[in-house]
N, C-alpha and C positions, 0 to 999 in steps of 0.2 A: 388557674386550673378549674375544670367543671367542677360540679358538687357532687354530680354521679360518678367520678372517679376516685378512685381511693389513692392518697400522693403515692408514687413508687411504679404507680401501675401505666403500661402504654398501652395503648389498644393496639387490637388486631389489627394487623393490614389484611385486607381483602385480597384475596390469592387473583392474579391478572390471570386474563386471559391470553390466549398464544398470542394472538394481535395484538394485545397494549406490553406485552413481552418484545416482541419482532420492535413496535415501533419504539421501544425505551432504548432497541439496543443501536436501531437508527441515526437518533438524535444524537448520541455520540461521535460517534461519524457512519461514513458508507460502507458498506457491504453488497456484497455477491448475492445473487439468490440461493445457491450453494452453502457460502459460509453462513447467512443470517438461518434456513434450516437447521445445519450441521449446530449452528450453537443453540436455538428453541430446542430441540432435540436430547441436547447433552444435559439441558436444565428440567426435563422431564414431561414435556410435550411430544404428545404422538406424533410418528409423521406424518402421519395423514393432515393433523389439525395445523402441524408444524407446515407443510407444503401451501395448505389453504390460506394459510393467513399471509405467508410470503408473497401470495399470489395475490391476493388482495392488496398486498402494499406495493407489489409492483402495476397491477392496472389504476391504482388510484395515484400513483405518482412517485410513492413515499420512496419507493426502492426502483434503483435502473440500473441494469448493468452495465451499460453506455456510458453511466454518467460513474458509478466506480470505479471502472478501469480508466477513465481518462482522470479522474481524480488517485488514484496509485499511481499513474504515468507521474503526474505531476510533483508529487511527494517523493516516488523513488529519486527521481531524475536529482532537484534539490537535494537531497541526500547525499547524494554520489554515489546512485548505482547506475550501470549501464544499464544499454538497450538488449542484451545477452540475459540478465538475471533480470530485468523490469518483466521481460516479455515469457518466460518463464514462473514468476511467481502468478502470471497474468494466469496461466493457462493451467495452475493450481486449482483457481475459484470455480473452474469448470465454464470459463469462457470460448466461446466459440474461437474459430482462427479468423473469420472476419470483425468480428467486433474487437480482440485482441490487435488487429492490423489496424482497424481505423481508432482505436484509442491511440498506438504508438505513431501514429502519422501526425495526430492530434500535438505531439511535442513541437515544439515553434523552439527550440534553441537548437543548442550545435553539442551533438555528443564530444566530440575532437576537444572542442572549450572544457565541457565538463568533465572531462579526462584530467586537462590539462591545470585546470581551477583545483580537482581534489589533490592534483601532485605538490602546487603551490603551497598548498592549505597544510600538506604531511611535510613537506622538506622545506618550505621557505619560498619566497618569492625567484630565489638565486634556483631554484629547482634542487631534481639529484646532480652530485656533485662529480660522482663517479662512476667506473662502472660495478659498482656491490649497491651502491643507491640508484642505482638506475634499472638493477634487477629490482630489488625491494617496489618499488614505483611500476614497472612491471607487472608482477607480480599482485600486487597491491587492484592494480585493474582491473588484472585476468578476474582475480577475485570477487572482485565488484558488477564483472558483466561487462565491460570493455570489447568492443571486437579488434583487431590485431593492426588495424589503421591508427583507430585511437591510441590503442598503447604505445607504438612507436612516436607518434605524436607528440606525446604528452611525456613518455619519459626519456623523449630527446629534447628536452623543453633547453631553449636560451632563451634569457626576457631579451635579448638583444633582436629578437626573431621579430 
């Protein structure tokens, strides 16, 4: 401990600025220019200053909407959500409908698989076994953002298939 501190005592932290706020909240993972706003804002940063500093982090690199929606593609999809609730939470953050379309293009798997993969995962490799677990399974899609190809798909599953 320094000799100028008395033991018990922490020192101040120096109050961040919107900028080393925006970029602390970064470094955790990605954000929208929308959400990284919406939350400087809710911590007591102006908009105005809250807009300025977002914008600054999106011309210098820090923040791209480009690259957060094809990083939430990616994350949902792993998850097990469809392309119905992926591409709707997309268009929450205040994403355009073309940068929303080329992030969901951006997926390189097979939704049908990922239907089919989260059926496995809930009823077993043997799938649902009947038709009350193949509503459940169903069901369970709709839920998740499935569109109506997929779930038939996937909760008409045979591993024999």
């Amino acid at each position: 401990m320094s000799e100028e501190q008395p033991a018990g005592r922490r020192r101040k932290r120096q109050e961040q600025t919107p900028l080393q706020r925006a970029l602390g909240l970064l470094v955790r993972r990605e954000h929208s220019q929308r959400e990284l706003t919406r939350k400087l804002q809710a911590r007591g940063v102006e908009a105005e200053q809250a807009h300025a500093a977002v914008e600054r982090l999106a011309q210098e690199g820090w923040q791209d909407d480009d690259r957060f929606a094809r990083s939430l593609v990616r994350m949902r999809s792993a998850s097990g959500y469809g392309p119905l609730h992926i591409r709707a939470e997309l268009g929450t953050h205040g994403l355009d409908s073309e940068l929303i379309a080329d992030a969901m293009a951006s997926f390189d798997g097979d939704w049908k698989q990922n239907a089919r993969d989260l059926v496995c995962r809930r009823f077993g490799e043997a799938g649902p076994q009947d038709l009350a677990q193949r509503r459940k399974a169903a069901d369970l899609l709709a839920r998740r953002g499935f569109d109506g190809d997929s779930i038939r798909y996937a909760s008409r599953y045979d591993p024999e298939d």
